[in-house]
C-alpha positions as CSV (number, residue, x, y, z in Angstrom):
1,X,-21.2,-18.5,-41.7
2,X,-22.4,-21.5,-39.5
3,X,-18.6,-23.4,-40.0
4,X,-17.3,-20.1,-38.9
5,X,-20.0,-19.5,-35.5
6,X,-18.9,-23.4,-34.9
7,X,-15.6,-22.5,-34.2
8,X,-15.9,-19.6,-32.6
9,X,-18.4,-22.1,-30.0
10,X,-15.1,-24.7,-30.0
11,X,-12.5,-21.2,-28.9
12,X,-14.9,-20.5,-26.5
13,X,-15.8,-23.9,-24.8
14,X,-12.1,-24.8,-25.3
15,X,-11.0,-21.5,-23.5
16,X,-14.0,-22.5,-20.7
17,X,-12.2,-26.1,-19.8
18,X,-8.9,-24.4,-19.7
19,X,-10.3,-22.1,-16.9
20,X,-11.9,-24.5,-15.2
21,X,-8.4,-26.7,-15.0
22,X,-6.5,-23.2,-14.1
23,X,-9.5,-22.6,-11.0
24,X,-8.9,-26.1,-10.1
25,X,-5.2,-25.6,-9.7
26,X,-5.4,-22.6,-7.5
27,X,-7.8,-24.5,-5.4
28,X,-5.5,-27.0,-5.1
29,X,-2.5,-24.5,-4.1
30,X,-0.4,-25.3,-7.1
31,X,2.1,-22.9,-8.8
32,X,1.1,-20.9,-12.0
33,X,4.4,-20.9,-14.4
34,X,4.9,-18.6,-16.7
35,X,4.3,-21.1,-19.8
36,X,1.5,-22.3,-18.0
37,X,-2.1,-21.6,-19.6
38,X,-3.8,-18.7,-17.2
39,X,-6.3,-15.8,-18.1
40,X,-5.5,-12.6,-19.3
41,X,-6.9,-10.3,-16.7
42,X,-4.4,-13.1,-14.2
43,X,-1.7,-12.4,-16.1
44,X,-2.4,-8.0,-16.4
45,X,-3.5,-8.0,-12.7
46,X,-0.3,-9.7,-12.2
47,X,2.0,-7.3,-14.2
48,X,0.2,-4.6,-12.1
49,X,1.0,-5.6,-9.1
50,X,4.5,-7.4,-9.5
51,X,5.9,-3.9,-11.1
52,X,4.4,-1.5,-8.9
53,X,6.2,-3.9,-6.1
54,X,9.4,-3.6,-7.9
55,X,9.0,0.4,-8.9
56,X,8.4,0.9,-4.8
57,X,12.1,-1.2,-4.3
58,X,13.4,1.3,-6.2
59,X,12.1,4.4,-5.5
60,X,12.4,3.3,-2.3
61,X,16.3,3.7,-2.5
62,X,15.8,7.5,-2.3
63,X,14.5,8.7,0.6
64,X,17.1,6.8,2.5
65,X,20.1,7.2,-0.4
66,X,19.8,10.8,1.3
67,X,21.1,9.9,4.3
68,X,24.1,7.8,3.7
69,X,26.5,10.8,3.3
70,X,25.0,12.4,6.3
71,X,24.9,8.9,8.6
72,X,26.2,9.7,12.2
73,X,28.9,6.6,11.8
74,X,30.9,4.7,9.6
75,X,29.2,1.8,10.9
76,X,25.9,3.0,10.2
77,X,26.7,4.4,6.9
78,X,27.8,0.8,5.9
79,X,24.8,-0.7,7.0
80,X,22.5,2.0,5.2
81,X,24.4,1.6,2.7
82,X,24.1,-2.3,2.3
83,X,20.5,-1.7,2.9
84,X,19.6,0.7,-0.2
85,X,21.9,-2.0,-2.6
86,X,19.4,-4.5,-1.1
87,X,16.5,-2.6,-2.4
88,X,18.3,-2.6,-5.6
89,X,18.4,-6.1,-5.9
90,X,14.8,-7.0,-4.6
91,X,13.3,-4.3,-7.8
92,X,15.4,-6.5,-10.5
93,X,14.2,-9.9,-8.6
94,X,10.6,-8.5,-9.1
95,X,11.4,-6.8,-13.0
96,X,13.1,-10.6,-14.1
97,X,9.9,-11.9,-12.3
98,X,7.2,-9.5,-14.5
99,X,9.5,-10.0,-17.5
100,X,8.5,-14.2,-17.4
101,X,4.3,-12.4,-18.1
102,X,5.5,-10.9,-21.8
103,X,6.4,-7.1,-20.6
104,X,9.8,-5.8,-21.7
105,X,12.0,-4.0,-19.0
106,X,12.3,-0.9,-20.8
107,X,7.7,-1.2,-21.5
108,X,7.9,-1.2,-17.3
109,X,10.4,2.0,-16.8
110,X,8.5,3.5,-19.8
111,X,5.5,3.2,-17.4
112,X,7.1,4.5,-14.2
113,X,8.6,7.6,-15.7
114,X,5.3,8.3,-17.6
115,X,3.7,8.6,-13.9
116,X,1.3,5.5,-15.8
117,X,2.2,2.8,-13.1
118,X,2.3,3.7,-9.8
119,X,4.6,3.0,-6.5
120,X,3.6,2.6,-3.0
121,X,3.0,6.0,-1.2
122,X,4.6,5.8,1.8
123,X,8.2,6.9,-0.5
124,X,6.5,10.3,-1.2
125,X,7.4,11.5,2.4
126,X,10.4,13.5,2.9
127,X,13.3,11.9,5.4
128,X,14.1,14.9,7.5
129,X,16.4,14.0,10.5
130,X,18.5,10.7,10.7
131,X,16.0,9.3,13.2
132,X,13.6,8.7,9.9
133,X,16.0,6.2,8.5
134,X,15.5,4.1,12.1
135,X,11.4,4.9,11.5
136,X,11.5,3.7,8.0
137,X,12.9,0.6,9.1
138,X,11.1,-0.5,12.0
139,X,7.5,0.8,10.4
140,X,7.7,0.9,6.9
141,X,10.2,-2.2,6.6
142,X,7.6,-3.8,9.2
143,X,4.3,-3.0,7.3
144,X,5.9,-4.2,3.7
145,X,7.1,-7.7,5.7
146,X,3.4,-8.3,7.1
147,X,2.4,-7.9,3.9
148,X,4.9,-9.6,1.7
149,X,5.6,-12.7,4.4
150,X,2.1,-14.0,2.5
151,X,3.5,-13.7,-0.9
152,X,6.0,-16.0,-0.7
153,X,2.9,-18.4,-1.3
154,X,1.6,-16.7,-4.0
155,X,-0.1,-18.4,-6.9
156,X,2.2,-17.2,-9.8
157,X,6.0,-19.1,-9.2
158,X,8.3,-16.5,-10.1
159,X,6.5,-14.1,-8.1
160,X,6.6,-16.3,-4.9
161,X,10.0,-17.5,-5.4
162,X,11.7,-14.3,-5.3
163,X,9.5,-13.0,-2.4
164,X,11.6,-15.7,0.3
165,X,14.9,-13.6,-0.9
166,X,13.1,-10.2,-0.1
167,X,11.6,-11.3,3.2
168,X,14.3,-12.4,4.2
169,X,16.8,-9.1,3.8
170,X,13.6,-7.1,4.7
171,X,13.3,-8.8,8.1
172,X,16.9,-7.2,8.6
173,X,16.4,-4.1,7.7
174,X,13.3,-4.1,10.2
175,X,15.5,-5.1,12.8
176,X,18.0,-2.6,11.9
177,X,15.5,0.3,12.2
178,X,14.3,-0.7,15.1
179,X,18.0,-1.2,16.4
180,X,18.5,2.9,15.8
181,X,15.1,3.8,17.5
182,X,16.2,1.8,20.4
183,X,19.7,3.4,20.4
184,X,18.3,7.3,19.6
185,X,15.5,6.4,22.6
186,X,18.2,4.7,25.0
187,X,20.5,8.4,24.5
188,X,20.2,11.9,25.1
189,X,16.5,13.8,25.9
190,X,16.9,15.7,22.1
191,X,17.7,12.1,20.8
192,X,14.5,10.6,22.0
193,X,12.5,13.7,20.8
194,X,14.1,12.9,17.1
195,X,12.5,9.3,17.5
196,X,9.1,10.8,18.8
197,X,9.0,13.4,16.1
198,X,9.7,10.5,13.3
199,X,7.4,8.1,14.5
200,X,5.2,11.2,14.6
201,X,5.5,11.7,11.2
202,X,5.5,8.0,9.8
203,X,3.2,6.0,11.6
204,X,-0.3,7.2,9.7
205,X,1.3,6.9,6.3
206,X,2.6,3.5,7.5
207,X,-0.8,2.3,7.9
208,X,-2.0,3.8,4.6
209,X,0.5,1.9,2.7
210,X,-1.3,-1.2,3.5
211,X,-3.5,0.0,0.8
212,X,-7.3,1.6,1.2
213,X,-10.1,0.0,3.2
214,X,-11.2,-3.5,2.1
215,X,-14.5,-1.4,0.7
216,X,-12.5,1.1,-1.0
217,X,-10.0,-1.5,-2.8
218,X,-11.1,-2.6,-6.2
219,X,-8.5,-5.1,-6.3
220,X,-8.6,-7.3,-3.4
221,X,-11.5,-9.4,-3.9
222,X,-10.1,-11.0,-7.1
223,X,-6.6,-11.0,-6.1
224,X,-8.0,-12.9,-2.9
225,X,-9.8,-15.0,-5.1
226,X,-6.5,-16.3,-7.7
227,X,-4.7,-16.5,-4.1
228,X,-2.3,-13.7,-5.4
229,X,-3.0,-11.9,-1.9
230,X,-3.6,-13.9,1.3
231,X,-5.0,-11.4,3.4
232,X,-6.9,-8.3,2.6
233,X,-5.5,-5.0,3.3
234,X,-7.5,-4.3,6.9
235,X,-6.4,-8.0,8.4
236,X,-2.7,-6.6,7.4
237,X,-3.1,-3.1,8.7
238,X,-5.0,-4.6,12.0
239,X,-1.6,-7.3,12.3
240,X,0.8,-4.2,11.8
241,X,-1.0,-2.5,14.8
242,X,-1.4,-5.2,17.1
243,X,2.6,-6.2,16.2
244,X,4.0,-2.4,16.5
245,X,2.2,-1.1,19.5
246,X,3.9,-3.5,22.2
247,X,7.4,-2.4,20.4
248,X,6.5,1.4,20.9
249,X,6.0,0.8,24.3
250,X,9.2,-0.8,24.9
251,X,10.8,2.6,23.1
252,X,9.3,4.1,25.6
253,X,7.3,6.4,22.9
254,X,3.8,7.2,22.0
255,X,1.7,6.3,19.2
256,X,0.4,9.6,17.9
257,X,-3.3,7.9,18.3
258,X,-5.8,9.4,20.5
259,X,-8.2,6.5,19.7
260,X,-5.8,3.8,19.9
261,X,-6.8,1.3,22.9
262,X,-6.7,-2.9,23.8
263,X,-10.0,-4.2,23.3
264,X,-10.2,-7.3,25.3
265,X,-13.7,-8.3,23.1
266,X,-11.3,-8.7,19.9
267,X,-8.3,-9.6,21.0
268,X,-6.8,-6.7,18.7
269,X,-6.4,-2.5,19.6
270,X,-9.1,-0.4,18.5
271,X,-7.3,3.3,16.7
272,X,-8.2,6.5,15.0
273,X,-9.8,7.2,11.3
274,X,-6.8,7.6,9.0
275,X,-7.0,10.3,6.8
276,X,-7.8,8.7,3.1
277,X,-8.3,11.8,1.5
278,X,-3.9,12.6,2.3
279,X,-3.7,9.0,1.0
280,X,-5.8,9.6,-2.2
281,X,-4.0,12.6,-2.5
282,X,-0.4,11.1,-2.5
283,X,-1.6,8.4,-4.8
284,X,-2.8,10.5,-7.6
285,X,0.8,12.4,-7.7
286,X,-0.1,15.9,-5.0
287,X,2.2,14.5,-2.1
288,X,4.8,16.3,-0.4
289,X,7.3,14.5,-3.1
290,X,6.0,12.8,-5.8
291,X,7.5,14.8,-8.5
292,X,11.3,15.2,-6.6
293,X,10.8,11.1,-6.6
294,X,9.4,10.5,-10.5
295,X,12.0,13.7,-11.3
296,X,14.6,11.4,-9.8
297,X,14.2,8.2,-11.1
298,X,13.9,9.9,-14.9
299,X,17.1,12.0,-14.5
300,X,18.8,8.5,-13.3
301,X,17.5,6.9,-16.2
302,X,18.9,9.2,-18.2
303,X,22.1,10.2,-17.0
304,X,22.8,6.1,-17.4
305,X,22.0,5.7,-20.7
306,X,25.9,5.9,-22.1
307,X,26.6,3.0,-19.5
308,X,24.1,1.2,-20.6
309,X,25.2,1.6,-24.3
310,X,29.0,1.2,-23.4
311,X,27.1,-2.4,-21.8
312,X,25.8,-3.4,-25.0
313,X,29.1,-2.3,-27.1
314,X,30.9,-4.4,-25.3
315,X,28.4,-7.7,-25.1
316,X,27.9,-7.1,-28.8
317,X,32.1,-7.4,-29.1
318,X,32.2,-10.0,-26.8
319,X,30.1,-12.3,-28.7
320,X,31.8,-11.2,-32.4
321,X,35.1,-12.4,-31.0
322,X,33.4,-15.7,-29.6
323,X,32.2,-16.1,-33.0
324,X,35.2,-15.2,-35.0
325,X,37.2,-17.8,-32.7
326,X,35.0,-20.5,-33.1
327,X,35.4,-20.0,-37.2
């Protein structure tokens, strides 16, 4: 009994000094790889977050994928179309990225179709007129760039590393929805109405996607602590304001703000209460189309499944006639 109580003191004084060298190297700034020692609620709060990142990529695809037959150009159509493949590709950055923490890909789908993990709000909205894909762009593309430039110094490597790639593509797609609000405001008086209307529409749900108040989060404090976040969700939504208001105003359009106003004391614009009990709502599945979205994504999943075995079929004859010409 006392050999066994002695050991048990050497796991835990052991598993003490390895957390005080894994503290010591996030004060220091340094990258967390995955072989690297860290703790297990590190390594869970960093599955959370890394796949409900890369289930928002690609959900994300949707509300836009409904626009590309119905874009108003073949120009635009190619560029919407580029963008949505780019969402693509930023989800299976971030899945490779939470595969290096010990979760299968299939574990992390199993979780999104299960409604168990979730995805960020704002792609539970409906996209009603062709000047939401120009709205979705400039303020939704905008918000997730103020809040992912940050992550590209993030504690855990993989995570950071694939973040540059993302910011980079979603600087573009800001630019390019903020390229078709220009063009919509700079046209006819029904045009510009479209733009008011979506901005109308998107800009509370914008801000809510920043997450809830720095009170209300339960996350934020640690994630500050293990540098995973940078800033806490009310310095971002405060930087998305002060960033988007000047660009409304060069539109020509309104923020649907009553409250909003400079204060010359802060340096930042004062605005409204936003409506956290619509955001709570959305969150725990009652939004306008959080079943069309999960519905979606599970058909896809399913529909796919013979290319995905057709995929392995062949791999698994590839590498039998590999084998039989190397004997």
């Amino acid at each position: 009994m006392a050999r066994c109580l002695k050991q048990v003191d050497m796991k835990e004084k052991e598993v003490k000094n390895l957390e005080e060298i894994f503290e010591a190297r996030i004060a220091r700034d340094e990258k967390i790889e995955p072989k690297d020692w860290m703790p297990e609620k590190y390594r869970q709060t960093h599955i959370r977050q890394i796949s409900q990142h890369a289930h928002s990529e690609i959900v994300g695809m949707l509300p836009e994928g409904n626009w590309i037959t119905r874009a108003p150009s073949l120009r635009r159509k190619a560029a919407l179309l580029a963008k949505v493949q780019d969402e693509a590709g930023h989800g299976l950055y971030l899945y490779s990225a939470c595969e290096t923490l010990g979760i299968s890909r299939d574990e992390l789908y199993e979780q999104l179709h299960s409604g168990k993990a979730k995805y960020s709000s704002i792609f539970n909205y409906p996209t009603v007129t062709w000047a939401d894909m120009g709205a979705i762009g400039w303020l939704v593309d905008g918000a997730a760039i103020i809040n992912q430039v940050p992550l590209c110094n993030t504690s855990f490597g993989p995570y950071a590393r694939a973040m540059v790639r993302v910011c980079k593509e979603e600087s573009f797609h800001q630019r390019q929805g903020y390229e078709i609000m220009l063009t919509l405001c700079n046209g006819t008086e029904e045009q510009k109405e479209m733009a008011q209307d979506a901005l109308n529409r998107w800009w509370w749900p914008s801000l809510m996607m920043l997450g809830p108040t720095d009170a209300e989060s339960v996350h934020t404090e640690q994630s500050m602590k293990w540098k995973l976040k940078r800033k806490t969700n009310d310095e971002l939504r405060q930087q998305f304001i002060d960033q988007t208001v000047p660009q409304a105003d060069i539109l020509g359009l309104s923020i649907p703000d009553p409250d909003l106003k400079w204060n010359e004391e802060t340096g930042h614009y004062d605005f409204g209460e936003i409506d956290w009990d619509e955001f709570w709502q959305v969150v725990k599945g009652h939004g306008p189309c959080n079943k069309e979205r999960l519905q979606a994504r599970v058909d896809a999943w399913e529909n796919g499944e013979w290319v995905r075995d057709a995929a392995v079929a062949y791999a698994e004859k590839q590498e039998k006639k590999t084998i039989k010409e190397a004997v």
